[in-house]
N, C-alpha and C positions, 0 to 999 in steps of 0.2 A: 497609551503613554503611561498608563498606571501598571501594568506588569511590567513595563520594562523599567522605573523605578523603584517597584519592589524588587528586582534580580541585583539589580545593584548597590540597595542598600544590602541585602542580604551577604552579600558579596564583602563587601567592607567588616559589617560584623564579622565575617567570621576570618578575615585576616587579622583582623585587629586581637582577635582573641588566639589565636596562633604565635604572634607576636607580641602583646603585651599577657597582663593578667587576662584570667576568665572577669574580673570585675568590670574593665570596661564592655564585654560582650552586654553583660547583662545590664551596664545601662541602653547601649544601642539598641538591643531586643524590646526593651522597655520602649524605645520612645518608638518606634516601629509598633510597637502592639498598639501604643494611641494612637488617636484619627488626626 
């Protein structure tokens, strides 16, 4: 269950940044980089 909610956060990040600023990627990547 842990890779398949990493694909999906990952997933989000990178729509979010397509569509909004690169600013919000890089808070989502932020909180994904923490445990």
């Amino acid at each position: 269950m842990s890779e398949e909610n990493k694909v999906q956060r990952t997933l989000s990040g990178r729509v979010v940044s397509d569509k909004m600023d690169k600013s919000i990627t890089v808070l989502i990547e932020r909180r994904v980089k923490h445990p």
